[in-house]
C-alpha positions in Angstrom: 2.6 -77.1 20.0 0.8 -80.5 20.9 3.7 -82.8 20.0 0.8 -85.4 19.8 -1.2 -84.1 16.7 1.1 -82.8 14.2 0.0 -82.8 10.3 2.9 -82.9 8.9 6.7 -84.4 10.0 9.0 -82.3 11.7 12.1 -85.0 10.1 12.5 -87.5 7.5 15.0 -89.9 7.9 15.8 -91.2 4.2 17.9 -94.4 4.2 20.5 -94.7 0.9 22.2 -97.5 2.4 22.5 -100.1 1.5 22.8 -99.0 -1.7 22.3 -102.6 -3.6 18.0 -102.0 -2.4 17.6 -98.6 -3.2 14.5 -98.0 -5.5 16.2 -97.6 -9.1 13.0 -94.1 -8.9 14.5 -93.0 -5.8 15.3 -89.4 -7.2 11.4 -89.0 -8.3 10.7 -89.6 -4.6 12.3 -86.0 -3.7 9.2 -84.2 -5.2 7.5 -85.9 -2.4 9.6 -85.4 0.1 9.8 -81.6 -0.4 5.7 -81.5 -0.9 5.0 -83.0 2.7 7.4 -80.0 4.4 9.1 -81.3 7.0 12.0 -78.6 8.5 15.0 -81.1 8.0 15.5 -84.4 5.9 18.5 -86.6 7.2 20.1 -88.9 4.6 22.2 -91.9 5.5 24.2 -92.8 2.9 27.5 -94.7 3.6 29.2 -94.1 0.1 28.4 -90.5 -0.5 26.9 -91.4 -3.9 23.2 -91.6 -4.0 22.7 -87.9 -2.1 24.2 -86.3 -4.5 21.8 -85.9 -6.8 19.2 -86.4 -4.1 20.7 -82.6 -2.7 21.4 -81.4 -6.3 17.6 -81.7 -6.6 16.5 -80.3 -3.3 18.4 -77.4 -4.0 16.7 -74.4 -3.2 13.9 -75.2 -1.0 13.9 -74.6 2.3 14.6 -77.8 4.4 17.8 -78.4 6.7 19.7 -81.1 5.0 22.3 -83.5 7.5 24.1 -86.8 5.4 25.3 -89.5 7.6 28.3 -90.8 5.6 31.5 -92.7 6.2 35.1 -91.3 6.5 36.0 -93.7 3.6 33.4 -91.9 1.5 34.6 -88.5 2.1 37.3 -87.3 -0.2 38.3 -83.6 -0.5 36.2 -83.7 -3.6 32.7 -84.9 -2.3 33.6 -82.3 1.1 33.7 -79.7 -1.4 30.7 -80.5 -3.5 28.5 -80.8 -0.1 29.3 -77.3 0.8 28.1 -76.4 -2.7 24.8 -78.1 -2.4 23.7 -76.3 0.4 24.0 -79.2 3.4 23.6 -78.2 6.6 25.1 -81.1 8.4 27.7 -83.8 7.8 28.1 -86.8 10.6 30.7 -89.3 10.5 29.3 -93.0 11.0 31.8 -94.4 13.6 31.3 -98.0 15.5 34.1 -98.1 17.4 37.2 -96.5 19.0 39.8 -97.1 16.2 37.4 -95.9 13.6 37.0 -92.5 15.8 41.0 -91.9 14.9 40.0 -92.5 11.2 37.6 -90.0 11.2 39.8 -87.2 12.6 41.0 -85.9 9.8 38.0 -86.0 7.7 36.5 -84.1 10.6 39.0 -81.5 10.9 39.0 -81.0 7.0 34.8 -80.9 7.2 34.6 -78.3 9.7 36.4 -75.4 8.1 33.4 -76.0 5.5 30.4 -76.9 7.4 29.2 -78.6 10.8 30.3 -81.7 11.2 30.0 -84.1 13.9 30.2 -87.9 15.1 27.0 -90.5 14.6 28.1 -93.7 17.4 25.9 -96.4 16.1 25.4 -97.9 19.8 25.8 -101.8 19.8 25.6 -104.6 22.2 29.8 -104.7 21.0 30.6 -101.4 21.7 28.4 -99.6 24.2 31.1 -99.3 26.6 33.6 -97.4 24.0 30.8 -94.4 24.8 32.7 -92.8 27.0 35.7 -92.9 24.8 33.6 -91.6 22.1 32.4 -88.0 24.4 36.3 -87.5 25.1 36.9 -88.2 21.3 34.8 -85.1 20.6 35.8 -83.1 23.3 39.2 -83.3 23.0 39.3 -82.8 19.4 36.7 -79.9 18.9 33.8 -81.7 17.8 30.5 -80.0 18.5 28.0 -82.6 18.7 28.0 -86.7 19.4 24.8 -88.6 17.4 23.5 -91.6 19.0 21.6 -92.8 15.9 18.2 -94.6 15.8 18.7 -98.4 15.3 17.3 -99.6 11.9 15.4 -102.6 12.2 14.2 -103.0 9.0 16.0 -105.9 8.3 14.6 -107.8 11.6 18.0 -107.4 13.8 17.8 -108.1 17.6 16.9 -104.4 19.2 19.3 -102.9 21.2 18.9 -102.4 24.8 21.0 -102.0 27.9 19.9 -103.7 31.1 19.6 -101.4 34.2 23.1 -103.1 35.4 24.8 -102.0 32.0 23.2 -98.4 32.3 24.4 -98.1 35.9 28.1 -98.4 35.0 27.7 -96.5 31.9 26.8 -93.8 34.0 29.0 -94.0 36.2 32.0 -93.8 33.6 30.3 -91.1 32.4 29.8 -89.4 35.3 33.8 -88.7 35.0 33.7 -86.5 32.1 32.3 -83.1 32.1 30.1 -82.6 28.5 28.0 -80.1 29.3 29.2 -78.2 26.6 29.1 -80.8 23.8 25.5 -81.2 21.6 24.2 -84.8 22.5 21.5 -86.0 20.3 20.3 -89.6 22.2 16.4 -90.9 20.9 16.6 -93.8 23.5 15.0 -92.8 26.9 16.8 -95.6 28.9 20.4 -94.7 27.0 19.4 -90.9 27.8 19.4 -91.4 31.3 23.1 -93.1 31.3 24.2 -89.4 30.1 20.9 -87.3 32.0 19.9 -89.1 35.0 18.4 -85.7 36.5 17.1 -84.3 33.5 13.6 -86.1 32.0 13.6 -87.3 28.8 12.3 -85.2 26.1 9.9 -85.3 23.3 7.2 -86.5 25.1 7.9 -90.3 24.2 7.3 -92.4 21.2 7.3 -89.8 18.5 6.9 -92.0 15.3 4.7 -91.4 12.8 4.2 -88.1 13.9 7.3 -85.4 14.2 9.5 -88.2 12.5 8.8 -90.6 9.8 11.8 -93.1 7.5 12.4 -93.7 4.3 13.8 -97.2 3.5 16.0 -97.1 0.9 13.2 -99.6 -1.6 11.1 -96.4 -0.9 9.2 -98.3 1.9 7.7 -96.0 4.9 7.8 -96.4 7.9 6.8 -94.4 11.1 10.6 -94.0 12.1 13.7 -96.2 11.4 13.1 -98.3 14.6 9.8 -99.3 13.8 9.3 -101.8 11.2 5.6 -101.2 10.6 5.2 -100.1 7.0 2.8 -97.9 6.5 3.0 -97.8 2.5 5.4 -97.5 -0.4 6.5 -94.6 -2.1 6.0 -96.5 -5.7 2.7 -97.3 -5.1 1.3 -93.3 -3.3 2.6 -90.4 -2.4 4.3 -89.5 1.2 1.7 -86.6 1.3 -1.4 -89.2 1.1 0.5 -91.1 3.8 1.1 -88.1 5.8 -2.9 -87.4 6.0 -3.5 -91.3 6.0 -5.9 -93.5 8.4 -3.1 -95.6 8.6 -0.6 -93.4 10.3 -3.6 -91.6 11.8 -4.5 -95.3 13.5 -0.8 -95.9 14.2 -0.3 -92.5 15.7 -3.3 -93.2 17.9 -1.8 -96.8 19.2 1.9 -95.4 20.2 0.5 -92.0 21.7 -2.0 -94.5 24.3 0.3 -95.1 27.6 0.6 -99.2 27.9 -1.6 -100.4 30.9 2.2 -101.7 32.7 3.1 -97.6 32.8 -0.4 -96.5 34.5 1.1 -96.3 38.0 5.1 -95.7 36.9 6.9 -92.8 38.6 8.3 -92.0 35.6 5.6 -92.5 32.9 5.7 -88.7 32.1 8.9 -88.8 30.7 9.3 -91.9 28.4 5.4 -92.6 28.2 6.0 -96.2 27.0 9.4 -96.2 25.7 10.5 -97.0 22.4 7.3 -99.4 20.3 10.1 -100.1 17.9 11.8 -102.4 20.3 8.3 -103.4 21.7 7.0 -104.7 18.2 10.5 -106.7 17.4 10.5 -108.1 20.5 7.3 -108.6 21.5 5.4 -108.2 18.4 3.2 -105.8 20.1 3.4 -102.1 20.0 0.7 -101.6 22.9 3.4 -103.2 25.1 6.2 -101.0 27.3 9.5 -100.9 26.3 11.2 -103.9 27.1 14.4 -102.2 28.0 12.2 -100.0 30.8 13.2 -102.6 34.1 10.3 -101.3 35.9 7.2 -102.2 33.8 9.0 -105.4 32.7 9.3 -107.0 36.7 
C-alpha cells in the first residue's frame, strides 16, 4: 500500500466537544461519514451525550468505533449502553496524575465490557507526569496509553518539547519496562522520548490522506492538528471532499520533503514532521517541524 495516495481515509476523527459548537445537523453528517469508508471513526466527546445517537445510527455498518470521553461522563448506565451500540473502544481523557486515580474505577468497570484504555492529552503542564502515566497503566492492567493529537482549531500555542525536555523524558522513561503496553504516539519527536531505536512510523505527515477531522461545527480539516479547512459538511459532502482538488493539492504540499530535511539523517522517518505545528507557528506548511532541533539550527 502507497501510504502516499490513498482514496479514501483510513480514520476520521469527529470532534463532539465542545458541545456548545456542535452543528445542530450533526446526526445527518453520519450518512457521510459511513459513505466515504474509512475502517474506524474516533469520536471525542467529553459528556458522553452527542455519540449516542451518533453510534445508534452507525449501527450496523462496518467501521471500528473508539469514544474518547471523560470519567465524569461515564456512569454505569452510559458503560452499559456503549457495549450495546457496538463500540469498539472506550479511552478515558486524563491531563494529569490525580485525574489518573479518578479514572480507575471507571476503567476497571469498562473493561469487563469492552477495551478500554487511557488518552494523556500531553501539555506543556504536564509532560513530565508521562512517566507516571505508563506505570498508571501498567500497574493497574490497562492495555494501551493514547497520546492524543493536539486540536488546534481554536489557534492554541502547538505543543512541542525541546530536545533538552525530550532527553530527560527519556531518560525517566528509560526506567520502566513497557514493552508490553499498546502506545499510540502521532508526534515523531514525543515518539522518540519512548522509541529512540525504533523509526517513526507512518511515513510522516499523514493528513488529509489516511486521517482526516471533523470539527464539531462540521468543519473539515486534514487532521485535528492542522487547522486548514478544507470545506464544511453543511455546505458538501465528505465524499466530494475526499475526491477534492483541494485535499488532492493539500496532500501534494505535506507529502513534498521541506528543502531544510534534503540532507537530514533522519528524513526517512518523520519526512517533515508534523505541518500542523508548522502552519500555527510558522504559517507555512512547506516549512519542517519546528519541534525537529536539527532543521530548525
Amino acid at each position: 500500500m502507497n501510504l502516499g495516495e490513498l482514496a479514501r481515509p483510513i480514520t476520521i476523527y469527529w470532534d463532539l466537544t465542545p458541545a456548545g459548537l456542535l452543528h445542530p445537523d450533526y446526526l445527518r453528517f453520519c450518512e457521510q461519514v459511513a459513505a466515504v469508508c474509512p475502517l474506524q471513526l474516533h469520536l471525542l466527546d467529553d459528556r458522553c451525550e452527542a455519540c449516542l445517537p451518533i453510534l445508534e445510527r452507525m449501527q450496523g455498518t462496518p467501521l471500528a468505533m473508539v469514544l474518547t470521553t471523560g470519567a465524569a461522563a461515564m456512569t454505569p448506565s452510559n458503560l452499559e449502553r456503549l457495549q450495546s451500540l457496538g463500540l469498539r473502544g472506550l479511552l478515558m481523557k486524563v491531563h494529569s496524575g490525580a485525574e489518573l486515580e479518578q479514572s480507575r474505577s471507571i476503567l476497571e468497570a469498562g473493561a469487563a465490557r469492552l477495551p478500554t484504555g487511557i488518552a494523556f492529552e500531553t501539555t506543556r503542564a504536564n509532560w513530565q507526569d508521562l512517566p507516571q502515566a505508563v506505570r498508571f497503566c501498567l500497574d493497574h492492567g490497562v492495555a494501551s496509553l493514547t497520546l492524543p493529537m493536539q486540536r488546534l482549531y481554536g489557534g492554541d500555542t502547538p505543543f512541542m518539547l525541546t530536545e533538552a525536555e525530550r532527553d530527560e523524558l527519556g531518560q525517566n522513561l528509560a526506567r520502566i519496562d513497557y514493552s508490553g503496553l499498546r502506545l499510540t504516539i502521532h508526534d515523531p519527536f514525543l515518539w522518540r522520548a519512548f522509541h529512540p531505536a525504533t523509526p517513526f512510523p507512518g511515513g510522516g505527515c499523514q493528513a488529509a490522506n489516511t486521517m482526516l477531522a471533523i470539527a464539531p461545527n462540521g468543519v473539515v480539516y486534514p487532521c485535528p492538528s492542522l487547522p486548514l479547512a478544507l470545506g464544511s459538511l453543511t455546505e458538501t459532502t465528505l465524499k466530494e471532499l475526499v475526491g477534492g482538488e483541494s485535499k488532492k493539492s493539500f496532500r501534494a504540499a505535506v507529502a513534498t520533503l521541506p528543502d531544510a530535511c534534503l540532507d537530514c539523517p533522519e528524513k526517512a522517518g518523520c519526512k517533515g514532521g508534523c505541518r500542523g505545528r508548522s502552519l500555527v507557528a510558522r504559517n507555512d506548511i512547506t516549512r519542517p517541524d519546528p519541534a525537529c532541533g536539527i532543521a530548525n539550527n
